[in-house]
C-alpha positions, 0 to 999 in steps of 0.5 A: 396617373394621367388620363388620355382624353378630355380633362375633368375640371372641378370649377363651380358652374357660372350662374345662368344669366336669364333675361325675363322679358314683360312682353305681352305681345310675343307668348300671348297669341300662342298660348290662346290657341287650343291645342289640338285634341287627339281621338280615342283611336290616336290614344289608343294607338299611343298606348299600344305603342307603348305598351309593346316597346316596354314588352321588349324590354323584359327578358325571357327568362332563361333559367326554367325547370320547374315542374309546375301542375296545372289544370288548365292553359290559363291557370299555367300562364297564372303560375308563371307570373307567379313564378317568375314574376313577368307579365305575359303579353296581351295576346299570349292572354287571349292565346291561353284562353283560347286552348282552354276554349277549344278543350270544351266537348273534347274527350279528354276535357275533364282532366288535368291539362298535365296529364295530357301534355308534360308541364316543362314541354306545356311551359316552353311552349308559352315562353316560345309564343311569349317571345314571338310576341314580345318582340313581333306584335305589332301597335297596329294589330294591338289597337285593332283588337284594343278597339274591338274589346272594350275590356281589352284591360283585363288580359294585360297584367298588371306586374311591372319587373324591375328593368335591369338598364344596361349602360355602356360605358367606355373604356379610358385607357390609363397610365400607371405611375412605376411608383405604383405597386401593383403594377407598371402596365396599361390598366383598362378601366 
């Protein structure tokens, strides 16, 4: 069989050569300055950052359909982690808390939020908001918040889901040797 492209050698590696110099002079003067502090509103900023990029990194679930009873916005937003085992992001929290905040002293306050609104339709409006947010929130916006709430850390979930990474690979085109049984055709590997 034979492999276009660059060939595979299997050679052991040469021993790195690694000269260690005594030297005070040249690593002393940097390494007696300080490094620069960062304030509180650069870490924050560090962590909504952060926290938003790995937000877009968890798909929506696609394969919905389950009925799920519920009394109130959060108590459904509860469920669907459960369920699906997903966080919801910080601001679809504060969302969920909202609608349940604005039912005080309506008529229809006393009864179950699924007697009102049917679970699947209540369901995929979450996910819309879910994916508007996930990919359109800004670090900006969050550290605004995050800096308005000193207990912004209750409305971030903690359930981290395992990341499906999707690594490309290339295709090598190979040669099949005509002594090969199965086949005498180009195979993409």
């Amino acid at each position: 069989m034979s492999l276009e492209g660059p060939s595979c050698s299997m050679e052991k590696p040469k021993p790195l050569k690694v000269e260690i110099s005594s030297d005070e002079e040249s690593d002393s003067s940097k390494n007696d300055e300080p490094l620069p502090e960062l304030s509180t509103e650069a870490i924050l900023f560090r962590r909504a950052t952060s926290y938003q990029e790995y937000m877009k990194l968890i798909p929506i679930p696609t394969n919905r359909g389950a009925v799920i009873p519920f009394t109130s916005w959060s108590g459904l937003g509860s469920s669907i982690k459960q369920l699906y085992k997903q966080p919801l992001h910080y601001l679809t929290n504060i969302h969920l808390k909202g609608l349940d905040q604005e039912r005080f002293g309506a008529d229809n306050e006393h009864f179950p939020l699924d007697m009102i609104i049917h679970p699947v339709k209540a369901e995929a409006s979450i996910w819309h908001i879910e994916g508007v947010h996930r990919l359109c929130a800004s670090p900006h916006h969050l550290l605004k918040l995050w800096t308005a709430d000193p207990k912004y850390h209750a409305c971030i979930d903690p359930i981290f889901p395992k990341l499906k990474c999707e690594v490309k690979t290339p295709k090598i085109q190979t040669t099949v040797p005509s002594s090969n049984p199965f086949s005498q055709s180009s195979v993409a590997r």
